[in-house]
Every structure is written in structure tokens, then in C-alpha cells.
PAFI-936743 format. One line per 8 residues: their letters; for each residue x, y, z of N, C-alpha, C. Coordinates in steps of 0.001 Angstrom, whole numbers. Each point is the difference from the previous one (the first is absolute). Example, Ala and Ser with C-alpha at 12.3 -4.5 7.8 and 13.67 -1.06 7.14 Angstrom:
# PAFI-936743
AS = 13190 -5690 7800 -890 1190 0 900 1200 0 ~ -350 1050 -720 820 1190 60 -770 1090 730
This chain:
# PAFI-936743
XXXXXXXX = -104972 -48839 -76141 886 204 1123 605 -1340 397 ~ 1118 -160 -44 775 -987 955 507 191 1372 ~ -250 -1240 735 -24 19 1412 540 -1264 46 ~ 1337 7 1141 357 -992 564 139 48 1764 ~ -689 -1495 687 323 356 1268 1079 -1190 67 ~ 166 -9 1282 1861 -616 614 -115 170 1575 ~ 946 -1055 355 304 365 1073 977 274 663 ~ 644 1032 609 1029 1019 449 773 -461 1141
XXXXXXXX = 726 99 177 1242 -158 1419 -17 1441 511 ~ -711 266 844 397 1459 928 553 95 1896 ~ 1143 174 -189 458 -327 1213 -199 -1483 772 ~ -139 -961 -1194 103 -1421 621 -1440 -293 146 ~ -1377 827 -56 -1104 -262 -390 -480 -228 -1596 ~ -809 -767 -288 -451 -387 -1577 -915 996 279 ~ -880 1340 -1195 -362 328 85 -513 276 -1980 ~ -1266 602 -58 -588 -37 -1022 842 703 -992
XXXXXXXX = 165 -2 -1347 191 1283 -659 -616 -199 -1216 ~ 309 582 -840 -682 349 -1713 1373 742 -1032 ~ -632 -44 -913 844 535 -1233 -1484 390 -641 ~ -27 1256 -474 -1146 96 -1484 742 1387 -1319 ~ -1249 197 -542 605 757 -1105 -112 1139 31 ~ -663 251 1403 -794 1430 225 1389 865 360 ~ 1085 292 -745 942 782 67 85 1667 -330 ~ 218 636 906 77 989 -1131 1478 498 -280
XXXXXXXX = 515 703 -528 980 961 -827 1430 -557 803 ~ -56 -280 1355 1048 -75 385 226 -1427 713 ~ -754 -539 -385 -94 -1663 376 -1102 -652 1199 ~ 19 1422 507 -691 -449 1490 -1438 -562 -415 ~ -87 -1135 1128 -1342 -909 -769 -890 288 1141 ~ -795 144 -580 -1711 1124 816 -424 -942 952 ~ -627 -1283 -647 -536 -875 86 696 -1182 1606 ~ 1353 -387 -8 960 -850 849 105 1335 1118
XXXXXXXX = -267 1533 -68 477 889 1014 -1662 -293 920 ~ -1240 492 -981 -877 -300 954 -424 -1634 523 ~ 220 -838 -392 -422 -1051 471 1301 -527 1071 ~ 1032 171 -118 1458 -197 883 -805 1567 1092 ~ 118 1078 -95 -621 554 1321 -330 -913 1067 ~ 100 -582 878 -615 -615 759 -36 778 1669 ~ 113 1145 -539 -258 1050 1589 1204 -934 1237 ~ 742 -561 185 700 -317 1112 -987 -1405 573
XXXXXXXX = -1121 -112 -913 -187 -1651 461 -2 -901 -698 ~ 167 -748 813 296 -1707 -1116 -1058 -570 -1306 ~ 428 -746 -586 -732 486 -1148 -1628 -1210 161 ~ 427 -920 978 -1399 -319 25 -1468 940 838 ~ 93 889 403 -612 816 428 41 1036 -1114 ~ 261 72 -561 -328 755 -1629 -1308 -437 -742 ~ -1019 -1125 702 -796 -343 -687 -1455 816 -327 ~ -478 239 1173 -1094 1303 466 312 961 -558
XXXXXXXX = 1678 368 -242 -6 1668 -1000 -63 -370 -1664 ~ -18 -1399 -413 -111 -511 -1506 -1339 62 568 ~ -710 -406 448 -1560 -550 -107 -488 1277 -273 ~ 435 1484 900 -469 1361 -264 223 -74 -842 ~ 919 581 -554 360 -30 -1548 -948 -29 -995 ~ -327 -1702 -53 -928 -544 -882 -1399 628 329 ~ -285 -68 1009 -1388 592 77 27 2048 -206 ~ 984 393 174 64 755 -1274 -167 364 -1089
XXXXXXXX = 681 -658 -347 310 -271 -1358 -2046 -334 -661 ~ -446 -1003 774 -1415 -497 -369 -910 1129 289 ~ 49 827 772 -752 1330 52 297 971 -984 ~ 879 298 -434 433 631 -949 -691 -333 -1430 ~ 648 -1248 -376 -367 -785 -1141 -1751 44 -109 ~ -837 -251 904 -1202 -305 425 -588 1847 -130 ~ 702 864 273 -823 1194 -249 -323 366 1503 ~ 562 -466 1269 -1362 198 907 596 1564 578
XXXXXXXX = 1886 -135 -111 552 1508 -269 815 15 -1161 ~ 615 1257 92 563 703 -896 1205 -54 -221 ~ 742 -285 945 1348 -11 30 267 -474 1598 ~ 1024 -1083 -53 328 265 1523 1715 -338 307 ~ 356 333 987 1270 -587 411 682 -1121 735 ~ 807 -503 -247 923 -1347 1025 1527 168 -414 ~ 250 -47 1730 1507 697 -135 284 -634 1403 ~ 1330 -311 42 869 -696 1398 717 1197 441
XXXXXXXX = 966 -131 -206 1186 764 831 543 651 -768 ~ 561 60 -1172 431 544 -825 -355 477 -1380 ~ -736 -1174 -790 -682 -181 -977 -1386 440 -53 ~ -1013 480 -741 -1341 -492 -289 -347 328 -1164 ~ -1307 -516 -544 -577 21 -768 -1092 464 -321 ~ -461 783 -861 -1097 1029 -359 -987 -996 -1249 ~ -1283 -245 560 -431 -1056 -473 -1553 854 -699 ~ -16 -307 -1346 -925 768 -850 -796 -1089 -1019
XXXXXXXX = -1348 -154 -582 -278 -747 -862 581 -673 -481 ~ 628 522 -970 1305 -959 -1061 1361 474 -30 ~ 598 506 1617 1226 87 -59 834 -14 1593 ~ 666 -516 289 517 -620 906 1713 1792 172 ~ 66 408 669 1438 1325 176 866 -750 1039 ~ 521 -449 12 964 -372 658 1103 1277 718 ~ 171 106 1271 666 1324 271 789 60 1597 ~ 1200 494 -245 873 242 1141 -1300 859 851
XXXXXXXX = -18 -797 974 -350 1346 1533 842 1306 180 ~ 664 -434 37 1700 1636 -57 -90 405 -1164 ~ -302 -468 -1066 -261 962 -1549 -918 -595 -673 ~ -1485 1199 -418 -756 -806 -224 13 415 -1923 ~ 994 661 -472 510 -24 -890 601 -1112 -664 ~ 983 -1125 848 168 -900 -368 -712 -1274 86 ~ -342 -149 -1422 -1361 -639 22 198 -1212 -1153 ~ -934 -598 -201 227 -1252 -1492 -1834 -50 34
XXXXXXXX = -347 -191 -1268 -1301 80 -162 -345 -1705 -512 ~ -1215 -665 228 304 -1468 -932 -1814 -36 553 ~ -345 -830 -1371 -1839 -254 308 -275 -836 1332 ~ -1226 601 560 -414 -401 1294 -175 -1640 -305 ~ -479 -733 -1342 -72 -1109 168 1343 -727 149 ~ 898 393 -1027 1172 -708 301 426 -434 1559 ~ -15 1626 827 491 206 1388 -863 -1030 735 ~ -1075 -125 -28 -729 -1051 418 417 -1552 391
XXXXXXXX = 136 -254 -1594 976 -1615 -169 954 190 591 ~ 903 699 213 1588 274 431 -424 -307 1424 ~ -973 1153 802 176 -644 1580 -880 -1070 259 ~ -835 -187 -937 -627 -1637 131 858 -799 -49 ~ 1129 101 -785 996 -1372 200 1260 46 791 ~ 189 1365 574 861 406 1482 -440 -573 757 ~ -1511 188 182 -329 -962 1040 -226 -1402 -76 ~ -51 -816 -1074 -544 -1031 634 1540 -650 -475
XXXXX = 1168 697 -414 1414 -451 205 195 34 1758 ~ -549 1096 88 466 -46 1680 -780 -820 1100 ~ -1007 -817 -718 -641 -956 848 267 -1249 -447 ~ 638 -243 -946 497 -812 -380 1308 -628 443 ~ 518 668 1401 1019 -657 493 530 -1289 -56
């Protein structure tokens, strides 16, 4: 998987973004929709919902459940042993599938791009 982060001009604020490969059929990239989600707050307060995330993600991986979810406002993600669903809230049809480890590295390095101010 390729992943690029950057930083954005939005209404005269710098704000986070990404590029990756997690495309599907019609270009839309899975990956820059859930991590750009930022529910209507700024993106340094985005940190506590990456930290969930990860500790997700480590329960999962770890066995202690089965499956679990993390989702903002629009986006979430359906989080399983060895596979990471990426999925519209409004359609949970539209979806992109990519291994839970990959997804891992990806918001491990969302975040520490975004602390990396």
C-alpha cells in the first residue's frame, strides 16, 4: 500500500491530508476519506480518536475480541483479525477491504504526522 501525507490549505487553515492506494473502481480513496473525517473538529483533537483506534486495532489483533468498530462521522471501520473494512456510515456497502496490519502502519503514521507539527 502507498500512503502519502501533506499538508492542505482549507479555508486559509493548514490542515492534515493523505493520498493512498486504497482506491476503489471509481477513484474514491477509502483511506484520506476516513482519516480527513475529522467530525467538525480540528485536527489536533483527533488524537484520543487515533489512540482508540489503535487500541482497537490491539484488541482485535491480541484475540481479547472478535471484531470491533471505529467510526467518526461519516466513515468507519470494521476491524477483524487480519482485516481492516473500511466503510461509508450512509452505505455500508461502500466499502474497500485492506489487511488489519497494513491499516495499522497507515494510522500509526497519521498520527505521529499529525504530531509532528
Amino acid at each position: 500500500m502507498e500512503i502519502c501525507f501533506f499538508w492542505d490549505d482549507e479555508d486559509g487553515a493548514c490542515v492534515p491530508n493523505c493520498r493512498s492506494s486504497v482506491l476503489n473502481e471509481s477513484g474514491v480513496d477509502f483511506l484520506a476519506c476516513l482519516f480527513t473525517d475529522h467530525g467538525g473538529q480540528k485536527y489536533e483533537s483527533s488524537i484520543p480518536w487515533l489512540d482508540e483506534g489503535l487500541s482497537r486495532i490491539r484488541l482485535v489483533k491480541s484475540g481479547v475480541v472478535e471484531k470491533a468498530d471505529w467510526s467518526r462521522d461519516s466513515w468507519g471501520v470494521e476491524l477483524s483479525k487480519s482485516l481492516a473494512k473500511i466503510y461509508s456510515l450512509y452505505d455500508e456497502d461502500y466499502c474497500s477491504i485492506i489487511n488489519i496490519d497494513e491499516f495499522e502502519r497507515a494510522l500509526l503514521g497519521w498520527k505521529g504526522f499529525i504530531l509532528n507539527v
